[in-house]
C-alpha positions as CSV (number, residue, x, y, z in Angstrom):
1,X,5.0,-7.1,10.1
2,X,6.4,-6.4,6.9
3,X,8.7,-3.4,5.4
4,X,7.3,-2.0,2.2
5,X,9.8,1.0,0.5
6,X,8.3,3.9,-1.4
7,X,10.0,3.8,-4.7
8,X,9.0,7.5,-4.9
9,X,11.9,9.6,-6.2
10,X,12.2,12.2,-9.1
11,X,13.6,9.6,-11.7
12,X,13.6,6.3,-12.6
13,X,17.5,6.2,-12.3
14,X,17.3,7.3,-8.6
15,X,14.7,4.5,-8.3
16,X,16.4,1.9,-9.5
17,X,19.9,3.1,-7.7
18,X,17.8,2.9,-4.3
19,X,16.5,-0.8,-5.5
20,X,20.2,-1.6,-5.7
21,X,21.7,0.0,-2.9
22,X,18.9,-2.3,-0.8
23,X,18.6,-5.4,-2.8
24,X,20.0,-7.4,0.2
25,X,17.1,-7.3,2.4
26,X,13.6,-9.6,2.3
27,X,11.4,-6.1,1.8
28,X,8.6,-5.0,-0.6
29,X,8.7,-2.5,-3.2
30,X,6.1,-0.1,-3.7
31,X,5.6,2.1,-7.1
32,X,3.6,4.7,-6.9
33,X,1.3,6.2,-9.7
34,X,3.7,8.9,-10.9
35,X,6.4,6.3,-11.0
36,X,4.3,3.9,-13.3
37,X,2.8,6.3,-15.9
38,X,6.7,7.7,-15.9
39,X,8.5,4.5,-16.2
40,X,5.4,1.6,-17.1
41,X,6.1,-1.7,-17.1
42,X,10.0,-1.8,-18.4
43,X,10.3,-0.4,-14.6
44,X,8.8,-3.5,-12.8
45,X,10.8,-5.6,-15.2
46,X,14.4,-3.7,-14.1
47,X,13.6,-4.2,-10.3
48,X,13.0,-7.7,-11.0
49,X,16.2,-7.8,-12.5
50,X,17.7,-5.9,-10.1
51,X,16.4,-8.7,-7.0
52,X,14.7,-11.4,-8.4
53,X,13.3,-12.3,-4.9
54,X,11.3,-8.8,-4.5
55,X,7.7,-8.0,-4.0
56,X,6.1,-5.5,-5.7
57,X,3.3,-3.2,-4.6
58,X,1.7,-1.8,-7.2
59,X,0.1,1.2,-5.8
60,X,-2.1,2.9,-8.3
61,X,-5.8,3.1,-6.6
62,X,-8.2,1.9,-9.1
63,X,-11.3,4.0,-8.7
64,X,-13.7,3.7,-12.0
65,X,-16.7,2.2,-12.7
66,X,-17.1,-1.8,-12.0
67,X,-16.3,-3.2,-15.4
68,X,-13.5,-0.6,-16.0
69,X,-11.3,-1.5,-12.6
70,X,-12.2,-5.1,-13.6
71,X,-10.6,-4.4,-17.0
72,X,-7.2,-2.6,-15.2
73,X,-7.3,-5.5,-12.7
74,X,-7.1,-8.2,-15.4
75,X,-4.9,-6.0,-17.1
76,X,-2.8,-5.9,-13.3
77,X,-2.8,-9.6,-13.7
78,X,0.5,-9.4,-16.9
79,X,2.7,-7.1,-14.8
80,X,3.8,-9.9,-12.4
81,X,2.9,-7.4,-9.4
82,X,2.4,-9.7,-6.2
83,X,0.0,-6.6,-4.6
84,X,-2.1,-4.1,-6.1
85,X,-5.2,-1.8,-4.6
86,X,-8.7,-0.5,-5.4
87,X,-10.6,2.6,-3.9
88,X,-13.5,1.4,-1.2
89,X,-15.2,4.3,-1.9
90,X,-15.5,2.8,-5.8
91,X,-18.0,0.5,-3.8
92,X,-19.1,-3.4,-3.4
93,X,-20.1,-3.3,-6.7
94,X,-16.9,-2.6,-8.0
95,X,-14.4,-4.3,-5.9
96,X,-16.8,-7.7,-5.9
97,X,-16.4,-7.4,-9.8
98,X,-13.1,-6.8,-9.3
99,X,-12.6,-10.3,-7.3
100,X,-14.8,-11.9,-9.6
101,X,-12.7,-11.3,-12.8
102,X,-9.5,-12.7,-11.0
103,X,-11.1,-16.2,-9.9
104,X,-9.9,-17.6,-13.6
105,X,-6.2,-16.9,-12.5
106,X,-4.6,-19.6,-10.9
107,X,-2.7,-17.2,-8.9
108,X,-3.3,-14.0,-8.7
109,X,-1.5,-10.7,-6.2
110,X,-3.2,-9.3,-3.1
111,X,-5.7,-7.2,-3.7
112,X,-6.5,-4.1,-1.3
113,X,-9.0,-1.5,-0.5
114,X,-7.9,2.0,0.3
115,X,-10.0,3.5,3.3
116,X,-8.6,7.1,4.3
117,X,-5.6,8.7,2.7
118,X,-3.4,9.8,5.1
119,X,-3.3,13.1,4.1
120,X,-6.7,13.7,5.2
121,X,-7.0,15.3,8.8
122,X,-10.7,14.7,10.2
123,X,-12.1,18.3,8.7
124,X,-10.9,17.5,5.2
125,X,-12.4,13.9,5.5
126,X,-15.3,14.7,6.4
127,X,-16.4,17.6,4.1
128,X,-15.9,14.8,1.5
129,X,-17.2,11.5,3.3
130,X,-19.4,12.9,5.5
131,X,-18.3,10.7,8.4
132,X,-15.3,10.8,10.7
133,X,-12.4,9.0,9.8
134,X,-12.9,6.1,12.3
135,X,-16.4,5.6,11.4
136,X,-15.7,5.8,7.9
137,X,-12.2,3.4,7.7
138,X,-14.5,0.3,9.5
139,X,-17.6,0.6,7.1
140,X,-15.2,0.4,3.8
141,X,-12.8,-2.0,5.6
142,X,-16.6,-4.1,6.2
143,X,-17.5,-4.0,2.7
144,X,-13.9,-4.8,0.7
145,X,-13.9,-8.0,3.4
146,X,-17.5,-8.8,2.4
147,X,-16.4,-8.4,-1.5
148,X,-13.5,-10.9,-1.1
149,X,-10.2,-8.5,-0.8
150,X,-7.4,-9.8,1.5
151,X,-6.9,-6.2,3.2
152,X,-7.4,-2.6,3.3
153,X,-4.6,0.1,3.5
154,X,-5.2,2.4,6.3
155,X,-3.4,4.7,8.9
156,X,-2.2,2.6,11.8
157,X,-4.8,4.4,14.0
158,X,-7.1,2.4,12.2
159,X,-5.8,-0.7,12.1
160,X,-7.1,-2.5,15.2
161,X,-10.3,-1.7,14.9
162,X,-10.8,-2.6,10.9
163,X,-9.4,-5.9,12.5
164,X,-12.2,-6.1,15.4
165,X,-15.1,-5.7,12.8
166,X,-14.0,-8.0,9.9
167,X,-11.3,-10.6,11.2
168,X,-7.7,-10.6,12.1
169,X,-6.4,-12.1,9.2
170,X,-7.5,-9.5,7.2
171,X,-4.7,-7.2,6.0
172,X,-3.6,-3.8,6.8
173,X,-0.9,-2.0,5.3
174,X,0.1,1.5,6.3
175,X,1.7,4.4,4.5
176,X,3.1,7.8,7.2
177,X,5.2,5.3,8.9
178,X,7.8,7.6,10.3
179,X,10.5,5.1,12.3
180,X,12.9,7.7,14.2
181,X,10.2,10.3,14.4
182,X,10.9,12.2,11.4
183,X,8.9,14.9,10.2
184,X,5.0,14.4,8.8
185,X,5.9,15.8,5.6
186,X,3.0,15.7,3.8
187,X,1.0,13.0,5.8
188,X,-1.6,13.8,8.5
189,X,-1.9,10.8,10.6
190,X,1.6,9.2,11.2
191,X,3.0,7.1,13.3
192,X,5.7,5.3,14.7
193,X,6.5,1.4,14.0
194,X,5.8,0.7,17.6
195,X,2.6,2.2,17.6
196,X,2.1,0.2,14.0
197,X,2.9,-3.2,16.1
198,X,0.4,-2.3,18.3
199,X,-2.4,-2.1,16.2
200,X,-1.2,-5.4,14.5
201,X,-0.4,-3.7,11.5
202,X,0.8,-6.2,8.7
203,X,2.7,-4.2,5.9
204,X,4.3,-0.9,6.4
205,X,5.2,1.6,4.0
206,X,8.2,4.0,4.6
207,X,10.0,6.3,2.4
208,X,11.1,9.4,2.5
209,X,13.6,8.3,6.1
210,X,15.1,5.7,3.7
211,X,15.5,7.4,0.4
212,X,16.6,11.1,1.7
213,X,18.8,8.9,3.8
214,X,22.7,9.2,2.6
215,X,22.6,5.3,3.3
216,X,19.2,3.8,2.7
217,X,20.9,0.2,3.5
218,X,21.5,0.9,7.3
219,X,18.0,2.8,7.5
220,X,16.3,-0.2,6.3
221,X,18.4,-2.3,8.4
222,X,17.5,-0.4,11.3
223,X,14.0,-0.7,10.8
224,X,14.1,-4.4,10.4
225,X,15.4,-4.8,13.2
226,X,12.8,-3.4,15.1
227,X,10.3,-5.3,13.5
């Protein structure tokens, strides 16, 4: 299981002070949609700088029409991101197309589905979807491994069974990971990094424990350790 931290501060200068203070540790970085259209591609560039040896998550959740999230997937392809996502609910359609437009690249980043936000509680979901959360999370988990992507992101109460009906190499990552048993915040469906290990999670997103931490280093250090 990996450690993915939520670059999701007010400012780009907070950002890139928390990149710093935890450049010493194999982790991903995750930038977030308010970050990007803030700080744009310049800001990828400076973490790269900052640790050469860093992944980024791009995490913007492409949801358009086929040819449109091909377009910003191509478009993904110049930023030197190693993992960006899609929306399942933009459908087969769009996230084969999606796949299809990368297969020129030599190399190209991971490429995941979201399923359920974590903010959703069942009601919520639901009166959108239609469907329980469960129910819902395994169908779009089935179809982004039947269009080619290498993983979904999902709550970790999801995670075992998107792995029982598509494979278990197939890829979960999942955001509302709350190590010590810090508060929800905004999230619905959190959990702990044990509980993530059970469900064979493979990526996990944390933030707001390491970055309102007054020492993000020995947080993330913590939490590696228990991985």
């Amino acid at each position: 299981m990996e450690l993915c931290v939520a670059l999701d501060l007010s400012t780009k200068e907070e950002n890139l002070d928390l990149a710093k203070k935890i450049k010493a540790y194999p982790i991903w970085l995750k930038v977030g949609l308010r970050t990007y259209i803030r700080d744009g591609e310049s800001f990828l560039v400076e973490l790269k700088r900052i640790n050469p040896k860093c992944k980024i998550f791009l995490d913007l959740k492409l949801y358009d029409i086929p040819n449109t999230m091909a377009d910003a997937a191509e478009s993904i392809m110049g930023l030197g991101v190693d993992m960006f996502n899609v929306h399942a609910s933009a459908g087969k359609k769009a996230m084969t197309t999606v796949m299809q437009r990368l297969e020129k690249f030599e190399k190209r980043p991971l490429v995941l589905a979201v399923t359920a936000l974590t903010s959703f509680n069942e009601t919520e979901f639901s009166s959108v979807y239609g469907e329980s959360i469960a129910s819902k999370a395994d169908q779009f988990a089935k179809d982004a491994n039947d269009s080619g992507l290498d993983g979904v992101v999902c709550s970790a109460f999801e995670s075992k069974s998107i792995k029982n009906v598509t494979n278990e190499s197939f890829l979960t990552l999942t955001p509302g990971i709350r190590p010590f048993g810090e508060d929800a915040g905004d999230q619905q469906r959190v959990a702990t990094i044990e509980l993530a290990e059970e469900e064979k999670v493979n990526f996990i997103v944390v933030g707001r424990p390491i970055y309102q931490s007054e020492n993000p280093s020995a947080v993330v250090e913590k939490i590696l350790a228990k991985l």
